[in-house]
C-alpha positions as CSV (number, residue, x, y, z in Angstrom):
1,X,0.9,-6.1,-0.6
2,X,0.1,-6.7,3.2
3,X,-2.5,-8.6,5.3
4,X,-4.3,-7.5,8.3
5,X,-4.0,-8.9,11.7
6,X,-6.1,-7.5,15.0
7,X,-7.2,-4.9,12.8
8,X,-4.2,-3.6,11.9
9,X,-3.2,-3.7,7.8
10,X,0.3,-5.0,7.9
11,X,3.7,-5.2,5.1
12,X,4.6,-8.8,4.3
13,X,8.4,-9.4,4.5
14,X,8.4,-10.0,1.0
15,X,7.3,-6.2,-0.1
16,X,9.5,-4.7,3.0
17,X,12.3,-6.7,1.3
18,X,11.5,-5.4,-1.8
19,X,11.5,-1.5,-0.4
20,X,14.5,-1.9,1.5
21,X,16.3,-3.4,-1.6
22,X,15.1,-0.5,-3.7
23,X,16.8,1.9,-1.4
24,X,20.0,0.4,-2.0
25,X,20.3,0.2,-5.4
26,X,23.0,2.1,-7.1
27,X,21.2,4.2,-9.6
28,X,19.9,7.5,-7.6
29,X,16.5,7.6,-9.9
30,X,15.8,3.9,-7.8
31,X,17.3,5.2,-4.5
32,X,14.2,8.1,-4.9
33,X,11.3,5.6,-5.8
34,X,12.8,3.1,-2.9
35,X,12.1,6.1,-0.4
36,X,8.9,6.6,-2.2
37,X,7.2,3.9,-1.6
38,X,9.4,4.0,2.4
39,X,7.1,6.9,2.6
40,X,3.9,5.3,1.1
41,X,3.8,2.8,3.2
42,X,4.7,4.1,6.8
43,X,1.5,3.3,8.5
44,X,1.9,-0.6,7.4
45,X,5.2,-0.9,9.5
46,X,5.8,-3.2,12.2
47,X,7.8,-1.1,14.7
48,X,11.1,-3.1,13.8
49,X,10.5,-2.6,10.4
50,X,10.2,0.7,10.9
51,X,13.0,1.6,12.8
52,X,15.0,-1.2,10.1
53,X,13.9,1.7,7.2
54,X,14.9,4.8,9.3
55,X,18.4,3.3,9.8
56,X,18.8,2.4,6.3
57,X,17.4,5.6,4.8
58,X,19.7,7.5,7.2
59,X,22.7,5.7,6.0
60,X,21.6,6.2,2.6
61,X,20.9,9.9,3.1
62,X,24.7,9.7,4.7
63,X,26.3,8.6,1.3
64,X,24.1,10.5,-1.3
65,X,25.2,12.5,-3.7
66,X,22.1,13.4,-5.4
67,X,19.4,16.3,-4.1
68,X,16.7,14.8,-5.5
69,X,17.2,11.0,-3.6
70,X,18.4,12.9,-0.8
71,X,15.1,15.1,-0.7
72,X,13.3,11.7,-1.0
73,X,15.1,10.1,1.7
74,X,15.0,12.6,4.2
75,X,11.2,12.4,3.4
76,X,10.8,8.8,4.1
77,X,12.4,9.5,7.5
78,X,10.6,11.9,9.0
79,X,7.7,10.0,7.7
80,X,9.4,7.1,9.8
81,X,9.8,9.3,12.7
82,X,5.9,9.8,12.9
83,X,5.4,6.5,13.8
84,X,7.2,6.8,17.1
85,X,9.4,3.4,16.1
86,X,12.8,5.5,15.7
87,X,15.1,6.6,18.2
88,X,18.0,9.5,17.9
89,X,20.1,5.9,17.4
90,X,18.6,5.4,14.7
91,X,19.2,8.9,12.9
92,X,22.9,9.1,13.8
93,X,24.5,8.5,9.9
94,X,22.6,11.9,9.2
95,X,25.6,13.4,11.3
96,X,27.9,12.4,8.5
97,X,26.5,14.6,6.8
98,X,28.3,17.5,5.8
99,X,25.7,20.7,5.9
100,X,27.8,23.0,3.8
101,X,27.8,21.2,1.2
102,X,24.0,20.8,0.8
103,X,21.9,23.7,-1.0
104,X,19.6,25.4,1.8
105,X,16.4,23.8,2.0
106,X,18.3,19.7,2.4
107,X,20.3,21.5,5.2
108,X,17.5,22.3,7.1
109,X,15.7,19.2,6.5
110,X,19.2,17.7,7.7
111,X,19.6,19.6,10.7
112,X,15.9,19.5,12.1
113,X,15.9,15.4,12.0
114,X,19.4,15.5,13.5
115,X,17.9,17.7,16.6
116,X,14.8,15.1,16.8
C-alpha cells in the first residue's frame, strides 16, 4: 500500500486516490469506511496529502446527513490535524455546519476542530 523513502513509509497516489474516492461516494456506509481508512493511514501522508484529506473530509463533514459518517469524518480530521499539515483554512466547511442540529457529542467534536 505504500513504499518507504529516507526512512519514511509513504501512501502511493494510487491508494490516496482510492481513500479520497471512498470519501466521496454517495452511500453514507462508504463515506464511514473512506474516513476509516483517512484515519488508518495518517502517519503515511505526505503533508499535501494531508492537508488534501482534511479539506475534503471537512467538506464532507459540511454536507452529511448521517451521525455515524459524520462521527467518522470528524475522526479522520482531527487525526489529520495531528500531523501538523492542516491549517484553520483547511477546516473552514466545518462552519457550515449547523450545531443545533447535531445531537451533543458531534457538536462538540464540531465546535472543538472549528476553534483549532
Amino acid at each position: 500500500m505504500g513504499y518507504v523513502t529516507k526512512g519514511c513509509f509513504n501512501l502511493r497516489s494510487h491508494d490516496f486516490i482510492a481513500i479520497a474516492r471512498m470519501i466521496l461516494q454517495t452511500e453514507a456506509h462508504a463515506r464511514e469506511r473512506g474516513a476509516d481508512e483517512a484515519s488508518d493511514h495518517v502517519g503515511a501522508y505526505t503533508s499535501a496529502q494531508a492537508s488534501a484529506l482534511a479539506t475534503l473530509l471537512a467538506a464532507t463533514a459540511a454536507a452529511e446527513k448521517e451521525n455515524a459518517a459524520l462521527e467518522a469524518e470528524l475522526h479522520a480530521i482531527t487525526e489529520l490535524t495531528s500531523t501538523g499539515c492542516v491549517d484553520l483554512d483547511h477546516l473552514s466547511p466545518l462552519h457550515e455546519i449547523v450545531l443545533s442540529d447535531l445531537p451533543s457529542q458531534l457538536r462538540d467534536h464540531v465546535s472543538d476542530l472549528r476553534e483549532r
